[in-house]
N, C-alpha and C positions, 0 to 999 in steps of 0.2 A: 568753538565757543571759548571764550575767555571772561575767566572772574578775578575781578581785582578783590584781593582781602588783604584786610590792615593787621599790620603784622604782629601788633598785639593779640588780635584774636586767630591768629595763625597759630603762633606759640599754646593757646589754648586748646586750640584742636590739634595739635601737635600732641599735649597732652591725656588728652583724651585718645586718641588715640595708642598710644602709647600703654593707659591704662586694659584698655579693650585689649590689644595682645597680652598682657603680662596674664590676663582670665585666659585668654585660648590655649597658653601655656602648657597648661597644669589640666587641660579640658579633656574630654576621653568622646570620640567619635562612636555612638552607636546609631546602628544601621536602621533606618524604618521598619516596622514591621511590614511584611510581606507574607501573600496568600500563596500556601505550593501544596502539590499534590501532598493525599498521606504517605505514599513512598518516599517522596523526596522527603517529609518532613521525618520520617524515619528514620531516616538517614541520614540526615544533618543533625539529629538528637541522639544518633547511636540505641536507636530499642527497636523497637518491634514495628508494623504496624498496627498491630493488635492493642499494642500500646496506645499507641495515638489514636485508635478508636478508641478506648475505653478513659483518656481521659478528656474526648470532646463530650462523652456519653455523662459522664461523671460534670462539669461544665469548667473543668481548667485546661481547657484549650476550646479557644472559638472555633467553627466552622460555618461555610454556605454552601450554597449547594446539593445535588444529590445524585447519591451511585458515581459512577465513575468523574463525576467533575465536582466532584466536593474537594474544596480547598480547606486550607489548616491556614490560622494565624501563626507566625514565627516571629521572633524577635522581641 
């Protein structure tokens, strides 16, 4: 497929484009939040599990599930 554009507005999205990376720059890449066992979230937060139970229990961390397939929000 072939698009002809007229080169004044070439230059324009040239610039535009241009703007759009000078943002990505300076942008900082964070990860999606993702659902992981409480072990694993324990350990990727350095405490306890006991911990991450008690702050799904308290509600500063989401969870679903129940007994051994309850997942933790992270990220």
């Amino acid at each position: 497929m072939t698009t002809t554009i007229d080169p004044a507005r070439l230059g324009q999205i040239e610039a535009k484009l241009d703007a759009v990376l000078a943002a990505l720059r300076g942008a900082t890449v964070v990860p999606a939040p993702e659902w992981i066992t409480i072990p694993e979230a324990a350990k990727r937060l350095g405490c306890s599990t006991d911990t991450i139970r008690r702050r799904v229990t308290n509600g500063s961390m989401q969870a679903r599930g129940y007994g051994k397939l309850k997942r933790v929000k992270v990220g």
